[in-house]
N, C-alpha and C positions, 0 to 999 in steps of 0.2 A: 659417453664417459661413464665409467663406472663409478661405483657406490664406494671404493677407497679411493680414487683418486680427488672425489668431491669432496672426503670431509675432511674438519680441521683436526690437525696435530694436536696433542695432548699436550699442555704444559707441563713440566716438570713440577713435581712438591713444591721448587722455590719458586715457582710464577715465572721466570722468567724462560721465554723463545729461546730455540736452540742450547737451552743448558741440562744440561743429562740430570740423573739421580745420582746423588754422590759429589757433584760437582759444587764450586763457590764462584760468586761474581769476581769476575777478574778485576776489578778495581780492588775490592776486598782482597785478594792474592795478592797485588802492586802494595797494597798498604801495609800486608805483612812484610815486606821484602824479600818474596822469593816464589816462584812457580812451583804450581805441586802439581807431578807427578800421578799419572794416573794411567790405568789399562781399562779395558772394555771389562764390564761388569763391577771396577771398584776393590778391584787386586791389589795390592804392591807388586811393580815390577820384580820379576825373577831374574836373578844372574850367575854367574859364577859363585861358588862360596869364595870368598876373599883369602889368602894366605894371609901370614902374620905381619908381614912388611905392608901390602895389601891395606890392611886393618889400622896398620899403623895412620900411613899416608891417608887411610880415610877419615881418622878421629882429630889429622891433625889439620886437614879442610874447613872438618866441623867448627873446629876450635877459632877458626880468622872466620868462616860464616857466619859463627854467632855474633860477634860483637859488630858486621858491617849488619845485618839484619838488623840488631836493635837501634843499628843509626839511620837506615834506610824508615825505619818503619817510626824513630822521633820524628824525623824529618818529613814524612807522610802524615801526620797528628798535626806537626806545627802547622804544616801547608795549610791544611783543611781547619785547624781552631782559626788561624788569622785571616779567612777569607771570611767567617763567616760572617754576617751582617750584625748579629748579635755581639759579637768581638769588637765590631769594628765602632759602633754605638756606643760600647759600655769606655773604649779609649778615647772617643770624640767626647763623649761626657766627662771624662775625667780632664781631658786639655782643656774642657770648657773651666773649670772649676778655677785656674787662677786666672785666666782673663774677667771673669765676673769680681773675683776679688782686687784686683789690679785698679778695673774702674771704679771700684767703689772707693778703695782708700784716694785714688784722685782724686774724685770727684769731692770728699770729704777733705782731703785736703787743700782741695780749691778752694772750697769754704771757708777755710779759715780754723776748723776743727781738727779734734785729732779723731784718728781712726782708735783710739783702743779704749775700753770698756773703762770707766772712772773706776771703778769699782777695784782695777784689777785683775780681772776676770776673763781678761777677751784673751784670743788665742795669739800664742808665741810669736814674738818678730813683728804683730802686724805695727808698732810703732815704730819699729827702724825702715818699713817700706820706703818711706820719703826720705830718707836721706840715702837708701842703697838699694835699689832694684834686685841687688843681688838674694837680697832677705824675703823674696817672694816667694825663693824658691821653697827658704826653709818654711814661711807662714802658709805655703799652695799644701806641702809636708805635711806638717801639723793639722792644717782643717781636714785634707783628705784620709788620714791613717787612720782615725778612730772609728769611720762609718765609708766611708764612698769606697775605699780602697778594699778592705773587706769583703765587701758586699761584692763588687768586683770577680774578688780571688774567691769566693764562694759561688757564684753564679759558674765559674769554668771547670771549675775544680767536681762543683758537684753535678754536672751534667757529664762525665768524663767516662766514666762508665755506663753509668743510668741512662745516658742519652744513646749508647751504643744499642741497648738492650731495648727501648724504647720504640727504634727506629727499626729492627731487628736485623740490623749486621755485626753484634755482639758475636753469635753462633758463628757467623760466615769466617770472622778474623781468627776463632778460636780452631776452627777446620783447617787454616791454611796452616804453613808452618812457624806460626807467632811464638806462640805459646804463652801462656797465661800470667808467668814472670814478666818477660820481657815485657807483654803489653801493657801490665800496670807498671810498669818500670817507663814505658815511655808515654803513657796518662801524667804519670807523677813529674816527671822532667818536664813535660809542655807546661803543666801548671807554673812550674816554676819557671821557665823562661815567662810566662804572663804575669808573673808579678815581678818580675824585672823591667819587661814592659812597661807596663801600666803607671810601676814606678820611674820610667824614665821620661813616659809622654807627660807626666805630669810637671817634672822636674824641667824638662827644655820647654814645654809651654810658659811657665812661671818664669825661666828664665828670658824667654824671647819678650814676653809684655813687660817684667820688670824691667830691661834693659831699655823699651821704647818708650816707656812712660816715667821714667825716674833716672836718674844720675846713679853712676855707678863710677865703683872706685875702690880704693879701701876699705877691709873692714875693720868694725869694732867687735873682739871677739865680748862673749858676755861676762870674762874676768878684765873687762876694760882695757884690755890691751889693744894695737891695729897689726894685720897681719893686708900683704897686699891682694890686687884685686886676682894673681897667679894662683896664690896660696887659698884665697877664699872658694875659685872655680875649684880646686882639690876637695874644697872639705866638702863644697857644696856634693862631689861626685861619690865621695866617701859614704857623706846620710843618707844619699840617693840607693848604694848599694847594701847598707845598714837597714834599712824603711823597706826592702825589696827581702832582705833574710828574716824582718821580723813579720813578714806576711807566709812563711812556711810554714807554719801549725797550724794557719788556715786554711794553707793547702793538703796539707795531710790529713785533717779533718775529713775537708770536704772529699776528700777520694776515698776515704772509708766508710762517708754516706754514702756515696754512690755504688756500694759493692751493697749494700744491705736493699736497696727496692732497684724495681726495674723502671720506674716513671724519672725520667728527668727535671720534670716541674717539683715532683716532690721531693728530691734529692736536692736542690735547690733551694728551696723554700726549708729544709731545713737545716741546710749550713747556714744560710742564712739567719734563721734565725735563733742558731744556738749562737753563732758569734753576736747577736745582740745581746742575748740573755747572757751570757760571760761577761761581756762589758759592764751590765747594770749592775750584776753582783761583784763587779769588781770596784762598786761605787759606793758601796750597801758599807757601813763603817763595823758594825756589828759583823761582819765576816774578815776584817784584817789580817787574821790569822791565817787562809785560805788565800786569799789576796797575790801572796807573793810566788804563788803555783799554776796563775791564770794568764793563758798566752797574752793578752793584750797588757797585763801590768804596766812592763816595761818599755813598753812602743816608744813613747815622747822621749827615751833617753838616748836619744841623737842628740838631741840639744847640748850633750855633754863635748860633744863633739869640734863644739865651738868654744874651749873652752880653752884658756894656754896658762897650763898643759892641760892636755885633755885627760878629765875623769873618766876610767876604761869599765870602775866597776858596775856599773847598772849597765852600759852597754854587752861587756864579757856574760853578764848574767841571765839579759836580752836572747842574746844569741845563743847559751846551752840552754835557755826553758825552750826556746823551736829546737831544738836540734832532738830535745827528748821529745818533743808531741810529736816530730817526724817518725823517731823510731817507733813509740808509742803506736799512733794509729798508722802507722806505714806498715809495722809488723799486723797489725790489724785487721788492715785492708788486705796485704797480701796471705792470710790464713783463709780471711771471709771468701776472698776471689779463687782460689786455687782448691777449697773445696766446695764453692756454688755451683748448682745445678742450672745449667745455661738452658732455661726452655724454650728458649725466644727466638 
């Protein structure tokens, strides 16, 4: 036997067996949404020059490519965020949150006590738990938005990039025919499908244990009026989709940490904890002025929601401060990403 048929094959640059120079992981190609095209040595295929009609019909293929590409490749992102274990952890955590609260106000109300803070102090609803299961949803709402929820949409938001880069198929996705829009175009959509999520697993958990452990029925909205138990599943769905739009400045945030370093943990670690450092100084009385320009201000004004008639304006106002931090670091994110230098 001779001396080449004995020895081993060379890997490619990318490590991986049978994949040439020039080439990408074909899962990486599947997650762009589309095969690319290649000739021996790393060409562009040669063809005919196109006539004008030609040209036409071919820019106008482009044109319906691009928009199934950026759905094939949302839909490639979602697959892959909700399998992963870390997803599926941080949504088990958060349904755990109002079954822990469910049993305690029982529990306290077996006693004979109430569940809400003498002082006045304790968190929204939790005294209506015992007479309507349905107010769990809104009290699971209110303890989860200020920190657990957050924390959440910060932990996916900021690994979204930075995890790409980290693990190094950042390069590989930007090779295929993605391209650097669309992907943060469909980074920023998955976040937001995740705090739609996160916002729902919390809201059907709170619903499922308030319904097994408390009486349900009518409510009382909080200008003392009762609306029925049809009307209340509405609004309850309404805060649910309100609580899920006021966690979009945390998601824009966090995707324009993840375009500034290439580690994961640390893109993490600091959406994380700038969305803490926001909240305190949004507590700091001496800053009020500032106050009314900090994503998390208006979070709790869903409660307005329950209101007959409902107060629109701290909600309306909820909803344009995210819609500017969207634009805000979303134009941000997509300047930092579209000129970074991918070495990864």
């Amino acid at each position: 036997m001779s001396q080449a048929e004995t020895s081993r094959p060379e890997l490619p640059p990318g490590g991986v067996p049978g994949q040439t120079e020039g080439e990408v992981p074909r899962d990486a190609v599947a997650r762009a949404g589309g095969e690319q095209e290649r000739v021996p040595g790393g060409a562009a295929p040669q063809g005919p020059r196109p006539d004008g009609a030609q040209e036409r019909g071919a820019g106008a293929a482009r044109a319906v490519r691009g928009p199934l590409r950026l759905l094939g490749l949302f839909r490639s992102e979602l697959t892959i965020t909700f399998r992963r274990r870390r997803t599926l952890a941080l949504l088990a955590f958060l349904a755990a949150v109002p079954v822990l609260i469910g049993i305690a106000v029982k529990v306290e109300s077996g006693h004979g006590s109430t569940p809400s803070d003498p002082s006045g102090n304790g968190p929204a609803f939790l005294t209506d738990i015992t007479n309507n299961g349905l107010f769990l949803v809104f009290a699971a709402l209110a303890a989860t938005l200020p920190v657990f929820l957050p924390m959440a949409i910060g932990v996916i938001a900021g690994d979204s990039v930075a995890g790409e880069a980290s693990a190094g198929t950042l390069r590989y996705l930007l090779v295929a025919p993605a391209g650097r829009t669309r992907l943060l175009l469909a980074k920023f959509a998955c976040a937001v499908a995740f705090c739609l999520a996160a916002t729902l697993v919390v809201a059907a958990s709170a619903l499922a244990v308030g319904a097994l452990l408390f009486p349900v029925g009518e409510v009382t909205t909080i200008s003392g009026t009762r609306i029925s138990f049809a009307d209340g599943l509405g609004r309850a769905a309404l805060i649910s989709a309100v609580v899920a739009a006021s966690l979009l400045g945390v998601a824009a945030l966090g995707l324009f940490v993840s375009t500034l370093t290439s580690s994961g943990i640390a893109a993490m670690a600091t959406t994380v904890g700038l969305v803490i450092t926001v909240q305190i100084v949004d507590t700091i009385p001496q800053l009020h002025a500032l106050q009314p320009y900090l994503f998390p201000h208006y979070w709790l004004s869903f409660a307005d929601l329950l209101r007959a008639p409902v107060y629109w304006d701290e909600i309306v106002k909820n909803l344009g401060l995210q819609g500017l931090y969207v634009l805000v670091f979303g134009s941000a994110a997509w300047a930092r990403f579209t000129t970074k230098d991918i070495a990864d």
